[in-house]
N, C-alpha and C positions, 0 to 999 in steps of 0.2 A: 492524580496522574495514573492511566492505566500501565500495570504494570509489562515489561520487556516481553512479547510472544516467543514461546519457544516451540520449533516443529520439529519435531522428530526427524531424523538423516535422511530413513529410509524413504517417507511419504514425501522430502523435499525435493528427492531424484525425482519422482514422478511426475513432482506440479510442474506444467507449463502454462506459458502465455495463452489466452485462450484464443488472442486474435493472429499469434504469429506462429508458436509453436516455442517458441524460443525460450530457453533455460531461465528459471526466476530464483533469485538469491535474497538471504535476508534483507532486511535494513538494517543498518547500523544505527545505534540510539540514537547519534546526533540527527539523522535523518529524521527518523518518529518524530523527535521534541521538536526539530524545525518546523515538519507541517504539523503537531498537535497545536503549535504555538499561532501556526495561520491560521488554523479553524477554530480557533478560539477568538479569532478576531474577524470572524467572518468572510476570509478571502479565498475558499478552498469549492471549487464545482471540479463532480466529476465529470466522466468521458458522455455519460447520459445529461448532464446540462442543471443537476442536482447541486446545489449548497450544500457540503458537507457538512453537519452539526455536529454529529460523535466522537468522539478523539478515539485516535487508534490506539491499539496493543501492540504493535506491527506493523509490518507489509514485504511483502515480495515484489522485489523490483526486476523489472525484465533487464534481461542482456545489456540492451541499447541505452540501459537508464534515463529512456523516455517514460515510464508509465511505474506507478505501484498498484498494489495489487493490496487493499488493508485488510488486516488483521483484526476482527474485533471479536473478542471475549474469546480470544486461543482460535478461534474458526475464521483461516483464507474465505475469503469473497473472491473467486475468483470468476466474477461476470465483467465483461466488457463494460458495460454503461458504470462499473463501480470504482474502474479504475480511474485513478487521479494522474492527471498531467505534471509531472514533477519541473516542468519549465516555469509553472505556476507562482515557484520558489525563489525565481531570480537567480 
């Protein structure tokens, strides 16, 4: 299991949504393990229409906590096509 992503304060003021503009806030573990636990069962396509395979480190969830934003190997992805639909979740 990848370990808990940790972003520095400073660079997390700065990150935004790339499609809204809108403040992005960690994930909390239980989120990570919820969808590391779908993409491990094969149920997880991002905003580009991709099957997700890699289990995250993280993610940055916008405002609306419609969308993450993941985390892999300490480095945000913060491209549109990368983000995952957190409705996905149930």
């Amino acid at each position: 299991m990848p370990r808990e992503a940790m972003i520095d304060k400073g660079l997390l003021k700065l990150l935004v949504c790339p499609k809204d503009h809108s403040q992005l806030t960690p994930a909390d573990s239980r989120l990570t393990s919820r969808l590391n636990r779908a993409i491990a069962a094969g149920g997880v396509v991002n905003c580009g229409g991709r099957t997700v395979n890699q289990p995250i480190s993280g993610g940055l969830v916008r405002q609306d906590k419609a969308l993450l934003y993941p985390i892999l190997d300490g480095i945000p992805v913060l491209l549109a096509d990368e983000a995952i639909l957190l409705d996905q979740l149930g």
